[in-house]
C-alpha positions as CSV (number, residue, x, y, z in Angstrom):
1,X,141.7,118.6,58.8
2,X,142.8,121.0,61.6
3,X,139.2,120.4,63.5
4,X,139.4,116.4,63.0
5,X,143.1,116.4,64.5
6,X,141.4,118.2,67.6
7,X,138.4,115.8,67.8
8,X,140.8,112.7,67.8
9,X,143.3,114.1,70.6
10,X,140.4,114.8,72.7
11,X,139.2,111.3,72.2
12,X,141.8,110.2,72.8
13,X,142.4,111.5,76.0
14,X,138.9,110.9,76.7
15,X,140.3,107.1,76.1
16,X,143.0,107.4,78.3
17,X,142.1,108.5,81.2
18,X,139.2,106.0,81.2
19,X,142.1,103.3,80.9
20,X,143.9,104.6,83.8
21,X,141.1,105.0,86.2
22,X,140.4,101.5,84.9
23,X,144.0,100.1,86.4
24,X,143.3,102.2,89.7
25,X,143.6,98.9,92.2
26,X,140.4,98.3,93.9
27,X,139.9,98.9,97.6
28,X,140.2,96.0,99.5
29,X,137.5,93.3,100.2
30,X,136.4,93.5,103.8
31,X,136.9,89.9,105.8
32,X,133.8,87.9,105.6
33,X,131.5,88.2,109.0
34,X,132.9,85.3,111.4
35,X,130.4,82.9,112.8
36,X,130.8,84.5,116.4
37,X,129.8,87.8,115.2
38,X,126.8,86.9,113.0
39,X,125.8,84.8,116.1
40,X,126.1,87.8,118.3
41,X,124.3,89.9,115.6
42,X,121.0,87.7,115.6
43,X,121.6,87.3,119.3
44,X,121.3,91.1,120.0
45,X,118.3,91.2,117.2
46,X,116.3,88.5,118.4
47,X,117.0,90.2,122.3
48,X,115.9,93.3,120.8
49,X,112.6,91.6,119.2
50,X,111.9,90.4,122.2
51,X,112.2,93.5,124.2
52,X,109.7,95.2,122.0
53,X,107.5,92.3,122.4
54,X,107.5,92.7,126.2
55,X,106.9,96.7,125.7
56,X,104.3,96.0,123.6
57,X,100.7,97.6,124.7
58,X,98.7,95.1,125.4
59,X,94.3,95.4,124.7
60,X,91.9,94.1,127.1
61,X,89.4,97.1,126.1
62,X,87.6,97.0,122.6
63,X,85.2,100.2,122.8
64,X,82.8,99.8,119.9
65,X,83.5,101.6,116.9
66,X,86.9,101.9,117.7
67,X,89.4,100.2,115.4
68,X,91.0,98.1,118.7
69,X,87.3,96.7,118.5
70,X,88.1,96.0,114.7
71,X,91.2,94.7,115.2
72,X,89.0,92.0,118.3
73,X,86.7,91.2,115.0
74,X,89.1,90.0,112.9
75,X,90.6,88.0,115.0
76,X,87.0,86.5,116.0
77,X,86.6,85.4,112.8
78,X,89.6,83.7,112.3
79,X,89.8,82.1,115.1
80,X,86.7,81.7,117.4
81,X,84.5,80.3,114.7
82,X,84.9,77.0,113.5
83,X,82.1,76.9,110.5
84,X,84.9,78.0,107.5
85,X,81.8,79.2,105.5
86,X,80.8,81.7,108.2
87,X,84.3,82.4,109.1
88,X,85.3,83.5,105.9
89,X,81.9,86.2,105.3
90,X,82.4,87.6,108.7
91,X,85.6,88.4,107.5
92,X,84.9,89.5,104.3
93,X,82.8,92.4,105.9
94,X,85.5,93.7,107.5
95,X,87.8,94.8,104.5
96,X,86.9,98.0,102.6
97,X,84.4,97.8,99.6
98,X,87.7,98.1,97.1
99,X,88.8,94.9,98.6
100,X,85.5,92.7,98.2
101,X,83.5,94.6,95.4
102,X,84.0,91.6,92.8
103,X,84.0,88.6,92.8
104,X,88.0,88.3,91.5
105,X,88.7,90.5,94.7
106,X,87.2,88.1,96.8
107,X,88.9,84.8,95.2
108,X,92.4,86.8,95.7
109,X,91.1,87.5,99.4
110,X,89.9,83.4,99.9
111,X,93.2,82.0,98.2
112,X,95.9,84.2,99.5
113,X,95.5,86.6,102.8
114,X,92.6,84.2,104.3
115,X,94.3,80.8,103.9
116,X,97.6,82.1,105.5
117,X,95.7,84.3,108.1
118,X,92.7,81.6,109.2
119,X,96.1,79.4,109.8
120,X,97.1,81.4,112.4
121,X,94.9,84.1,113.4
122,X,94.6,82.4,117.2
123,X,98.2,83.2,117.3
124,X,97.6,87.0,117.7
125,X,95.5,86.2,121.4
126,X,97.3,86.9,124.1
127,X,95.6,83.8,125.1
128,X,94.9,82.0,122.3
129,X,91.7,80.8,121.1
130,X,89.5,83.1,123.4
131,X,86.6,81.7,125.0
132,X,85.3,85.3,126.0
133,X,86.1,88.8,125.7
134,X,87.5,88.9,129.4
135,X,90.0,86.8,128.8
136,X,91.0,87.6,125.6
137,X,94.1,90.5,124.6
138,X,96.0,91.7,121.5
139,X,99.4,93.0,122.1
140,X,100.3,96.0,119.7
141,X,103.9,96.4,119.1
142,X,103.5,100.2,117.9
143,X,100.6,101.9,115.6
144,X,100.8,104.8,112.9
145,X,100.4,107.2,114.3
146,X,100.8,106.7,117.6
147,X,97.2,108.3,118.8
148,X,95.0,106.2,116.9
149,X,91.2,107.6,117.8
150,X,88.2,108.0,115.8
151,X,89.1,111.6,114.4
152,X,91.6,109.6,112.3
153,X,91.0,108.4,109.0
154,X,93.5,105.2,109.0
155,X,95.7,103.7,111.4
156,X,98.5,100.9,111.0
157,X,98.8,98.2,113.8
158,X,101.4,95.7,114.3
159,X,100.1,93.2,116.0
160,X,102.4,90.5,117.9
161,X,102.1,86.7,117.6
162,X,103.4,84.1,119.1
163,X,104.6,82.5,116.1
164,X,105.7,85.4,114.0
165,X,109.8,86.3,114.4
166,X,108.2,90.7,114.4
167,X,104.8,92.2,114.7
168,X,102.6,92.1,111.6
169,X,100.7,95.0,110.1
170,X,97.1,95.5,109.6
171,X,95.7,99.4,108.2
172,X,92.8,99.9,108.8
173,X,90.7,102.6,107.1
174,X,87.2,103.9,107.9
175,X,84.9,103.7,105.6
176,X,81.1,104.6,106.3
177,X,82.1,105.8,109.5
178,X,83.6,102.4,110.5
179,X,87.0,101.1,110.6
180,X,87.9,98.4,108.0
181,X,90.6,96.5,106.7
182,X,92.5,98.3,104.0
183,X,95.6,95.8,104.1
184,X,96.7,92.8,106.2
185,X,99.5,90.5,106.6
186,X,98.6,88.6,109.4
């Protein structure tokens, strides 16, 4: 009887002091955001955005084999050629074998990141819808790592467009010595 008199006074005390940390008053709710300051907020992002957007490297150069020349390729097919058949295969090539090696990989590829890509894949020209290599450009917000070269074995851009609110990442991974596309949301 002596134990079970123990066991209940420490429950109970468990008890208790649960109840009074439970009637400890709250700290107080901080005051919603006013309208000025979430308008200065977005103001100060969307300046910042910007900013980065004007620091942004921009590409003129697309040596061959290097994944800047990768990142020209994918935009070529989504946006210089105009047969949707052809488009479509010429980018399919460009994504690592894991991404197109059946034919459910390549109906998730046709449905999802091609439809939304192909819809704006101009907007990632500097000059949209190149005519020629001269005049076309990406800009590149930033990469991981920053040295990209072909020692590397896979490299994230994010690339700028015109209609995007922040750069969009592609990685690219090489794969039988060259550079593919091992994820995109363009």
């Amino acid at each position: 009887m002596r134990n079970g008199s123990w066991i209940a006074l420490a429950l109970l005390g468990t008890l208790t002091a649960g109840a009074a940390d439970a009637k400890k008053p709250k700290a107080p709710v901080e005051a919603a955001e006013t309208k000025e300051a979430r308008e200065a907020r977005e103001a100060e992002a969307n300046a910042a955005a910007k900013k980065a957007a004007a620091e942004a490297q921009v590409v003129r150069t697309f040596v061959p084999g290097s994944p800047e020349a990768t990142l020209r390729e994918i935009i070529h097919c989504g946006a210089d050629l105009s047969d949707e058949s052809a488009a479509f295969a010429c980018w399919v090539k460009l994504h690592v074998t894991g991404n197109r090696d059946t034919e459910t990989a390549v109906t998730q590829l046709r449905h999802y990141s091609w439809k939304v890509f192909r819809s704006r894949a101009d907007s990632y020209a500097v000059k949209p819808v190149p005519t020629t290599d001269k005049d076309f450009a990406l800009q590149i917000s930033h990469r991981e790592p920053e040295k990209c070269d072909m020692t590397a074995k896979e490299c994230k851009f994010f690339l700028v467009s015109h209609v995007r609110d922040s750069p969009a990442p592609v990685t690219l991974r090489k794969e039988d010595g060259e550079w593919r596309i091992y994820s995109i949301s363009l």
